[in-house]
C-alpha positions in Angstrom: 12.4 11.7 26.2 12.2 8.3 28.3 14.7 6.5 29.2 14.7 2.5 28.1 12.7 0.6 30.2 10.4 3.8 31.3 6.6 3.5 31.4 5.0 5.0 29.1 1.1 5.7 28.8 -1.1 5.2 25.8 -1.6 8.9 25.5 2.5 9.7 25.2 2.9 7.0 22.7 -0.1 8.3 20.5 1.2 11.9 21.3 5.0 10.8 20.4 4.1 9.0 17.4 0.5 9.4 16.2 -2.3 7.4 16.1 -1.5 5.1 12.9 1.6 4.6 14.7 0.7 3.2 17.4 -2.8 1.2 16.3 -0.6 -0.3 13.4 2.2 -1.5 16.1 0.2 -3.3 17.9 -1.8 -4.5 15.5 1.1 -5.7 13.8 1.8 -8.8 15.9 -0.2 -12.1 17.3 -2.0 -11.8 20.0 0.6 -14.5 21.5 3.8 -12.8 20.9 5.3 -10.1 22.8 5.6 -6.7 22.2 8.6 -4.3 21.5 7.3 -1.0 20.4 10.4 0.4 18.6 9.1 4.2 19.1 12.1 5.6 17.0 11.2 3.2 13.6 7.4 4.2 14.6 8.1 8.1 14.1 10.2 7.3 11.2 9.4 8.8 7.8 11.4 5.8 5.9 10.8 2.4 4.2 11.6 0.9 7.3 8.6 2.2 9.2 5.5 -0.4 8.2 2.7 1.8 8.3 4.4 4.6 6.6 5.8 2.5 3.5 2.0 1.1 3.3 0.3 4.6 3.4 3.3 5.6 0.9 2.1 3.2 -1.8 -0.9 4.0 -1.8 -0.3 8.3 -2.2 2.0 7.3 -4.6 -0.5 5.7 -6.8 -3.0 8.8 -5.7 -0.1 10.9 -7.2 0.5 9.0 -10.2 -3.8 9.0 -11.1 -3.2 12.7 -10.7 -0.5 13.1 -12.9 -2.4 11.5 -15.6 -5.4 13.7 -14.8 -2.5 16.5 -15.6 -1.8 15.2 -18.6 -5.1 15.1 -19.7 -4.6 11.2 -20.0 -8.5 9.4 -19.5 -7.9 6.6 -17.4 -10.1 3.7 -19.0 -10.9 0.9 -16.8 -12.8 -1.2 -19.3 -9.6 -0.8 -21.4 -7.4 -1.8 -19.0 -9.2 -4.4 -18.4 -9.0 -5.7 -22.0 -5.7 -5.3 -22.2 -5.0 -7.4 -18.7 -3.4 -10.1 -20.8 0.1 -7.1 -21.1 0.8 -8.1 -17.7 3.0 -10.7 -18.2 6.0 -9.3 -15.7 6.5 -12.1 -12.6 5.9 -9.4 -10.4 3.2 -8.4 -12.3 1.2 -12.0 -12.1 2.6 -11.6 -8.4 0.5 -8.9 -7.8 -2.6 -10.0 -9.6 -2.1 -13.2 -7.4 -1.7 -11.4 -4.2 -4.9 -9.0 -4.9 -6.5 -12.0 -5.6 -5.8 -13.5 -1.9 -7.2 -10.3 -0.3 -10.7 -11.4 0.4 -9.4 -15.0 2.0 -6.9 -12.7 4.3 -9.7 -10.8 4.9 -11.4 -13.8 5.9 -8.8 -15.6 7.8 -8.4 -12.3 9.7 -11.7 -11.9 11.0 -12.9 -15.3 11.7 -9.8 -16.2 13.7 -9.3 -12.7 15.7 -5.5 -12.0 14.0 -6.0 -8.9 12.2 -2.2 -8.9 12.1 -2.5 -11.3 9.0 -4.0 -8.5 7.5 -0.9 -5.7 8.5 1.4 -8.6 7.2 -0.4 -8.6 4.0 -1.1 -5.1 3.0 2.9 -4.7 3.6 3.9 -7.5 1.3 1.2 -5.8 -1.0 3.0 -2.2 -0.9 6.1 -3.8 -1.1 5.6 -5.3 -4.2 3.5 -2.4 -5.7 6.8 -0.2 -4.7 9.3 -2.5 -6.5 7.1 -2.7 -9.4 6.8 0.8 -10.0 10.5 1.5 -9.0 11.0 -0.7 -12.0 8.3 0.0 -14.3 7.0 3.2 -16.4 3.3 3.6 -16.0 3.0 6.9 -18.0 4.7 7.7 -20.8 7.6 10.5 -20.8 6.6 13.8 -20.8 6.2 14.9 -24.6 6.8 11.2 -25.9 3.9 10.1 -28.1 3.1 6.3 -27.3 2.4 3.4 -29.5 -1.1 2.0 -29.2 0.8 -0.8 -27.6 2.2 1.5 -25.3 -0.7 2.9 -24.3 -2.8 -0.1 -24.0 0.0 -1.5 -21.3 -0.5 1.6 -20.0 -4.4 1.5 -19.3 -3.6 -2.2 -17.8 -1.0 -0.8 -15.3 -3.5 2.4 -14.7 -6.1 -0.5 -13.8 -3.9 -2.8 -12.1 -2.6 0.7 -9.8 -5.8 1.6 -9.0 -7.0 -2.0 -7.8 -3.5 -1.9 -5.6 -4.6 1.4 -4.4 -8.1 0.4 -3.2 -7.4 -2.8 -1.5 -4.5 -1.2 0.6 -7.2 1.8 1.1 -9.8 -0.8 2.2 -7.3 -2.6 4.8 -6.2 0.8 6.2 -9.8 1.6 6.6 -10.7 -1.6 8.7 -7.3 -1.4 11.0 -8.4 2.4 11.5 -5.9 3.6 9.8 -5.7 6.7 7.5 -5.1 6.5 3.5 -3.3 9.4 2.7 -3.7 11.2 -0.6 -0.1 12.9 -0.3 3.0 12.3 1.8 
């Protein structure tokens, strides 16, 4: 282990704490500001560590389209869909919002060379995806039989997961980044 204030090559820091790590650290930050690689809260398997909370929202929406798979529960996007209007949480209409702003971040990103608008964003996305599920049931209990109320929220939160799911795969994708399925 290096001391504070020891060099340290590319290679040891990809080594010490992979490659998602490391491209999403310094990606992270404008190309004007400096750069203190915190390799501890890099390796970290927590909340605190960017990269990891991002890839963790979106296995945990892998997990929770598996689970439903399970259950024998058909997701229906065209249902979901339909039934968009159930969304009427502020975090709900926070997310719809946010997914929304993704192809003008994308934009903004690309034209103007700062791909860390894009880290910043897929962050506030999982973020919010996290407290939203924290707070929210998506399926119903095992052995509960749902309302068709219940069960058309549910198709909207299905849809509104798997739209969550896909732009935080997509942005991974472009920083060249992995999406797990599991963690």
């Amino acid at each position: 282990s290096k001391r504070t204030g020891d060099t340290v090559t590319l290679d040891e820091l990809i080594e010490e704490v992979g490659v998602d790590a490391s491209r999403y650290f310094f990606l992270m930050r404008s190309l004007d500001s400096q750069l203190d690689f915190d390799i501890n809260l890099a390796k970290s398997r927590s909340n605190d560590n960017p990269v990891y909370y991002i890839q963790y929202a979106h296995a945990r929406i892998c997990r929770v389209l598996e689970r439903t798979e399970e259950r024998g529960i058909k997701v229906d996007d065209k249902a979901g869909k339909a039934h968009q209007h159930l969304l009427t949480q502020p975090v709900e209409t926070d997310l719809l919002s946010l997914l929304a702003s993704y192809p003008e971040v994308l934009r903004r990103a690309a034209v103007n060379y700062e791909p860390h608008l894009l880290t910043n964003y897929l962050k506030d996305l999982a973020s919010l995806f996290h407290g939203w599920y924290n707070d929210n049931r998506i399926l119903p209990k095992d052995g509960e039989t749902p309302t068709q109320d219940e069960l058309d929220l549910m198709q909207a939160r299905l849809r509104l997961s798997k739209s969550v799911r896909q732009v935080i795969q997509n942005g991974l994708i472009l920083l060249g980044l992995t999406a797990p399925t599991s963690m």
